[in-house]
N, CA, C and O atoms as CSV, one atom per row, in Angstrom:
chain,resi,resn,atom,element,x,y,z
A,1,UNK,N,N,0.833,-1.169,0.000
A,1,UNK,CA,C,0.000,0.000,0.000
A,1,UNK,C,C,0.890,1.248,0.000
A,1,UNK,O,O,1.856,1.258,0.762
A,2,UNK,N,N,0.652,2.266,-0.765
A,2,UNK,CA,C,1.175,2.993,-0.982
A,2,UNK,C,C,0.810,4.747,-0.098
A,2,UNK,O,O,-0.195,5.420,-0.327
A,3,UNK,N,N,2.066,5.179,1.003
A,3,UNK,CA,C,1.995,6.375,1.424
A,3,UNK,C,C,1.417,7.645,0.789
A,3,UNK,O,O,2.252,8.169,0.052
A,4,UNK,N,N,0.587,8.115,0.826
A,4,UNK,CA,C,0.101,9.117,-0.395
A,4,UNK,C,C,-0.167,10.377,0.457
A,4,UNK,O,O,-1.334,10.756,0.359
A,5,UNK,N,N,0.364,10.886,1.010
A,5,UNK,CA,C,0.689,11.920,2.117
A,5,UNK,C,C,-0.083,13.040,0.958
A,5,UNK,O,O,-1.151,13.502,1.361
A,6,UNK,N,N,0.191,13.311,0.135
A,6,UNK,CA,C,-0.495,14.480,-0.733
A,6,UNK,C,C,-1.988,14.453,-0.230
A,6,UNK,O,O,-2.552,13.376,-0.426
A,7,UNK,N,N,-2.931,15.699,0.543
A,7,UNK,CA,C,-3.716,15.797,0.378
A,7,UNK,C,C,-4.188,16.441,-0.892
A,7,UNK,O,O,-3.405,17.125,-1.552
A,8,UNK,N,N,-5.777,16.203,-1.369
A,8,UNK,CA,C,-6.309,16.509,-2.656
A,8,UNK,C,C,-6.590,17.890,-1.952
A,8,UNK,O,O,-6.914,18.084,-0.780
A,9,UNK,N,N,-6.343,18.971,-3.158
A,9,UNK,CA,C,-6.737,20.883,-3.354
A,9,UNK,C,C,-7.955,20.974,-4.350
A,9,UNK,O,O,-8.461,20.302,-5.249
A,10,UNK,N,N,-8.095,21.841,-3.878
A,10,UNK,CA,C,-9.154,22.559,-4.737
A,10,UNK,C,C,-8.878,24.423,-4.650
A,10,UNK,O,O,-8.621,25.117,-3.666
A,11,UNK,N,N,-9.043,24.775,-5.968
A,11,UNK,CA,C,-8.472,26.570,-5.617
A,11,UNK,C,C,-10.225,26.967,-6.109
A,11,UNK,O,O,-11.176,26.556,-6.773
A,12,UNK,N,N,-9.744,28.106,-5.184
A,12,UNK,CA,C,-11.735,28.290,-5.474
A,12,UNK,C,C,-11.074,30.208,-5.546
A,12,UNK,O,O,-10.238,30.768,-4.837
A,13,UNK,N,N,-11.899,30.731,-6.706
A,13,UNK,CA,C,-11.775,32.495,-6.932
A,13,UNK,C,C,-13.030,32.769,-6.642
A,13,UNK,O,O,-14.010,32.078,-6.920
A,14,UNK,N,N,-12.998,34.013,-5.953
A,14,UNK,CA,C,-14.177,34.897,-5.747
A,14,UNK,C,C,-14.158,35.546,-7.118
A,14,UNK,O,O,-13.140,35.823,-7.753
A,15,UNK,N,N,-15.307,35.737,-7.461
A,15,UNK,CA,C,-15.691,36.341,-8.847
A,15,UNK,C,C,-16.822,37.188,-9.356
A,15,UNK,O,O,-16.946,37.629,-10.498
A,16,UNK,N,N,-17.924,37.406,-7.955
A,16,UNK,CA,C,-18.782,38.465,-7.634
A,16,UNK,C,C,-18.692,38.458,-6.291
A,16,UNK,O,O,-18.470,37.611,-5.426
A,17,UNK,N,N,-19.029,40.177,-6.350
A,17,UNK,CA,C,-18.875,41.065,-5.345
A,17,UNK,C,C,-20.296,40.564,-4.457
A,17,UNK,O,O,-21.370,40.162,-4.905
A,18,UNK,N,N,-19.853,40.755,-3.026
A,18,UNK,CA,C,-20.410,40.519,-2.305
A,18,UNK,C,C,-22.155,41.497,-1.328
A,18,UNK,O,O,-22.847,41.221,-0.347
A,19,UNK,N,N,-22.135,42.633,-2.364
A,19,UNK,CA,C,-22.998,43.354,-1.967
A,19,UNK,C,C,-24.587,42.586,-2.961
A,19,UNK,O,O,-24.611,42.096,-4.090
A,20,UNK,N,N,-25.619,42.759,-2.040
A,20,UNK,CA,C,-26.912,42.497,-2.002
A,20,UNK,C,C,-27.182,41.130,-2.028
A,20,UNK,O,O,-28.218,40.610,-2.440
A,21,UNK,N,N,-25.915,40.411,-1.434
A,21,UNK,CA,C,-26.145,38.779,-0.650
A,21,UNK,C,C,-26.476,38.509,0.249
A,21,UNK,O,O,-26.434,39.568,0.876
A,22,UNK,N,N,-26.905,37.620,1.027
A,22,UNK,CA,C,-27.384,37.188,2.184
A,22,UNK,C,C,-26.304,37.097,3.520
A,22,UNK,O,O,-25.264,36.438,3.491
A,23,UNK,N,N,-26.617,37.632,4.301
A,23,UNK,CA,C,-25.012,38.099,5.449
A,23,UNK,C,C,-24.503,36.020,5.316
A,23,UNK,O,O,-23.437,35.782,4.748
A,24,UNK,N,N,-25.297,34.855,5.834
A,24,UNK,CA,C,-24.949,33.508,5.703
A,24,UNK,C,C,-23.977,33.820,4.461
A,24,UNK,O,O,-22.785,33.876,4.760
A,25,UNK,N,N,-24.259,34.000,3.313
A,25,UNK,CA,C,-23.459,33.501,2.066
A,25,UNK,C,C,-22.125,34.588,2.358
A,25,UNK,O,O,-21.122,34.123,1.817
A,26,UNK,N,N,-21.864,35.797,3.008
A,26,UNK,CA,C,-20.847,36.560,3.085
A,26,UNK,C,C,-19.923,35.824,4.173
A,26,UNK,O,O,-18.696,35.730,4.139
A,27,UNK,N,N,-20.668,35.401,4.998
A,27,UNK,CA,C,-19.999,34.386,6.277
A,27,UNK,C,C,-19.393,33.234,5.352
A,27,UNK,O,O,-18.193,32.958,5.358
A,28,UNK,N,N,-20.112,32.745,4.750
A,28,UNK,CA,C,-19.417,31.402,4.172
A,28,UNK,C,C,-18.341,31.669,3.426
A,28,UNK,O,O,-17.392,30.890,3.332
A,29,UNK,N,N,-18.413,32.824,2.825
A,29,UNK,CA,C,-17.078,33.596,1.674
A,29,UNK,C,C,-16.086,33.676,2.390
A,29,UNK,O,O,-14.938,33.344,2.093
A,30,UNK,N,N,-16.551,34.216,3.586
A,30,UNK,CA,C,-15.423,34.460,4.451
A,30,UNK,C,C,-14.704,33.575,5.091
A,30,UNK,O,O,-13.536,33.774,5.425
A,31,UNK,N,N,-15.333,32.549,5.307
A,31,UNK,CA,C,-14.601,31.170,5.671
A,31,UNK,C,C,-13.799,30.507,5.093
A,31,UNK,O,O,-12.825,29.888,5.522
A,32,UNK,N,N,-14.458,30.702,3.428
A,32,UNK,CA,C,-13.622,29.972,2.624
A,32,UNK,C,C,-11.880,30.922,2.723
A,32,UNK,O,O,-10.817,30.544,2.232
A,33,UNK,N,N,-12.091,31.918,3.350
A,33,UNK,CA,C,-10.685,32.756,3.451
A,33,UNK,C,C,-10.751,33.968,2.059
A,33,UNK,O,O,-9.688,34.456,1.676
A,34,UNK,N,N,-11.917,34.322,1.467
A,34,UNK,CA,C,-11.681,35.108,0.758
A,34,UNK,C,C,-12.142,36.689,0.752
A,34,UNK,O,O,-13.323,37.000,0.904
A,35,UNK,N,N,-11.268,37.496,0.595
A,35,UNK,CA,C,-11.877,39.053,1.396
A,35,UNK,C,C,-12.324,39.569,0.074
A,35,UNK,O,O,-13.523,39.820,-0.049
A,36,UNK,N,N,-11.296,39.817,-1.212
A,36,UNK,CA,C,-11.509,40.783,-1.881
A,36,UNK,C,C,-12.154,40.350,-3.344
A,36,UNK,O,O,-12.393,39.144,-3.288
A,37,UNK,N,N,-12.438,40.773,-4.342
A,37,UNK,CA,C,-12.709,40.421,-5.868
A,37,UNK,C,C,-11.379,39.791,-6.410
A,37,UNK,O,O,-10.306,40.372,-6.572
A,38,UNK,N,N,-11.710,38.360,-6.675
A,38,UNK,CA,C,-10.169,37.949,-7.745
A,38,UNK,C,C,-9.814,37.056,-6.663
A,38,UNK,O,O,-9.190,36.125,-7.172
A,39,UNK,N,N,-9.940,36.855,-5.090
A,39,UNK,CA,C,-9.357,36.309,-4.598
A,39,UNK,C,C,-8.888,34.530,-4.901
A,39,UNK,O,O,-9.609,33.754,-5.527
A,40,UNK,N,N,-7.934,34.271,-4.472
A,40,UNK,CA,C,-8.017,32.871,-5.296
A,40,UNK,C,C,-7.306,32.399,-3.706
A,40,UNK,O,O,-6.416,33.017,-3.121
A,41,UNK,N,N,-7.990,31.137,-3.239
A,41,UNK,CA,C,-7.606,30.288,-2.040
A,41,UNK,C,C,-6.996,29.008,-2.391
A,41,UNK,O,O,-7.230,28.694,-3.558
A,42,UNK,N,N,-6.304,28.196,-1.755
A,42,UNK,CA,C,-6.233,26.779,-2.175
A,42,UNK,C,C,-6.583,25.756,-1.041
A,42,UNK,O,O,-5.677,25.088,-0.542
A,43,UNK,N,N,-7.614,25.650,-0.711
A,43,UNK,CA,C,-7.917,24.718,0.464
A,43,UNK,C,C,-8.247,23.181,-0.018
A,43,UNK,O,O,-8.593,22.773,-1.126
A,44,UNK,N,N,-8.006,22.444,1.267
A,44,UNK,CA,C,-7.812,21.166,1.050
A,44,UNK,C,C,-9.690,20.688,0.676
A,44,UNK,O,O,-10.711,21.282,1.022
A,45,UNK,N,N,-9.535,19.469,-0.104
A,45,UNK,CA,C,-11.059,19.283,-0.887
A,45,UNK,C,C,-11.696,18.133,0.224
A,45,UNK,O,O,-11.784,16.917,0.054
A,46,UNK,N,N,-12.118,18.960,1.444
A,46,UNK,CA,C,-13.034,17.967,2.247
A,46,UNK,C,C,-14.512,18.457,2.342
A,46,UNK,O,O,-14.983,19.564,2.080
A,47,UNK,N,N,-15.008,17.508,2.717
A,47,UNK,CA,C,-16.667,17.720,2.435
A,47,UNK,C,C,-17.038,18.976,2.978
A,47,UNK,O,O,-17.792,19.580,2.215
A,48,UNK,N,N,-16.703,19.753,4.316
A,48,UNK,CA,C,-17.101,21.166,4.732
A,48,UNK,C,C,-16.501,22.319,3.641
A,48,UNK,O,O,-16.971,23.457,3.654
A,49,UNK,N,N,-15.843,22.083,3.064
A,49,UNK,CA,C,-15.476,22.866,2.191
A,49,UNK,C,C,-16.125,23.081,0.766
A,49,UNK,O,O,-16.274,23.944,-0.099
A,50,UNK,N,N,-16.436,21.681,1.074
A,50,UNK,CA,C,-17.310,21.374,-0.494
A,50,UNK,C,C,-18.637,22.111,-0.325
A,50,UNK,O,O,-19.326,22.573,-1.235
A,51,UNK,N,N,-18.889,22.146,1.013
A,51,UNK,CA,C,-20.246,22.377,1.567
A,51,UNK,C,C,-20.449,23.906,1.431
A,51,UNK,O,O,-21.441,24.519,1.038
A,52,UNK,N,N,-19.430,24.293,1.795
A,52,UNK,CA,C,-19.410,26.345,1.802
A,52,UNK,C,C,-18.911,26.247,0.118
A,52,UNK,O,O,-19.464,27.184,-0.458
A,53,UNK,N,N,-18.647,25.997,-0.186
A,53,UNK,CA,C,-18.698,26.351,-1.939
A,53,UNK,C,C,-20.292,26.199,-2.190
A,53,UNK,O,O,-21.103,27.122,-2.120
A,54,UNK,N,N,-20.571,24.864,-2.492
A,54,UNK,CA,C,-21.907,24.447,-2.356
A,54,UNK,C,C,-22.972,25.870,-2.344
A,54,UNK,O,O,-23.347,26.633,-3.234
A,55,UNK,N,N,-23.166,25.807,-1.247
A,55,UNK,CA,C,-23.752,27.338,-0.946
A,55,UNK,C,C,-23.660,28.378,-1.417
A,55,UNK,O,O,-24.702,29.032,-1.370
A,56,UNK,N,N,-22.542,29.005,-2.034
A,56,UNK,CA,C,-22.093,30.518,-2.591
A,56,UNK,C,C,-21.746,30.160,-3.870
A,56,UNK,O,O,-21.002,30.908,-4.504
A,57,UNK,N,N,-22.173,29.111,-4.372
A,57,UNK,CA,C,-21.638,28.459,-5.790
A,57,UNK,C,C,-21.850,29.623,-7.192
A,57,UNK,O,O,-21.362,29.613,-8.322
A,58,UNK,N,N,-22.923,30.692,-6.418
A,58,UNK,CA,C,-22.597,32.172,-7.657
A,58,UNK,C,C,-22.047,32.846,-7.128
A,58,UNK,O,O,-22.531,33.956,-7.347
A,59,UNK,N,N,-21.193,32.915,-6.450
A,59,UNK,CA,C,-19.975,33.854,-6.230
A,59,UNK,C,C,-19.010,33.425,-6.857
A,59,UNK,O,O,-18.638,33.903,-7.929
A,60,UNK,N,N,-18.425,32.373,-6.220
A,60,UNK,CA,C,-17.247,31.840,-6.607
A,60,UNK,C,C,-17.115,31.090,-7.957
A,60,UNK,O,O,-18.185,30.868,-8.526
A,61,UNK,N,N,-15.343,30.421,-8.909
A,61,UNK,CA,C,-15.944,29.750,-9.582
A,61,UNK,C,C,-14.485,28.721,-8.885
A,61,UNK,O,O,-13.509,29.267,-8.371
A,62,UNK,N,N,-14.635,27.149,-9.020
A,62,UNK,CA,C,-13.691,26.278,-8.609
A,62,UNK,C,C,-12.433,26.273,-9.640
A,62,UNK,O,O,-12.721,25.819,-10.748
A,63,UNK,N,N,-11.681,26.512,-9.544
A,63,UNK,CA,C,-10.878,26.096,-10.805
A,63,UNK,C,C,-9.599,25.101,-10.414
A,63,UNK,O,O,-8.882,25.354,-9.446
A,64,UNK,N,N,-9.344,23.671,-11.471
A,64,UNK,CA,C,-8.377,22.625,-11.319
A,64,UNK,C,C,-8.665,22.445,-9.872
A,64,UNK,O,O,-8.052,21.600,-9.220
C-alpha cells in the first residue's frame, strides 16, 4: 500500500462582489478565506469545504 501523504486541493476564486447577498453567504465567503474580488484560495477538498462552496456556488468559480 502505498503512502500518499499528498492531500487533494481545490483553488476556489471569488468572482462576484459581495454586496446584495445574504449576510450567511458573506460568512461562508469568508470562511472559505476570501476578502476581496479575484481572490483565489487553495484549500484542502473535504466535504465542509465542499459544503461552503456548495452554498455561494454564484460567487465563486472552482478552478483545477
Amino acid at each position: 500500500m502505498a503512502n500518499n501523504t499528498e492531500a487533494k486541493t481545490v483553488k476556489v476564486r471569488l468572482v462576484k462582489g459581495l454586496r446584495g447577498c445574504q449576510q450567511r453567504h458573506r460568512l461562508s465567503v469568508r470562511a472559505l478565506g476570501l476578502n476581496k474580488l479575484n481572490d483565489v484560495r487553495e484549500l484542502q477538498d473535504t466535504p465542509a469545504v465542499r459544503g461552503l462552496i456548495n452554498q455561494v456556488h454564484y460567487l465563486v468559480r472552482v478552478e483545477a
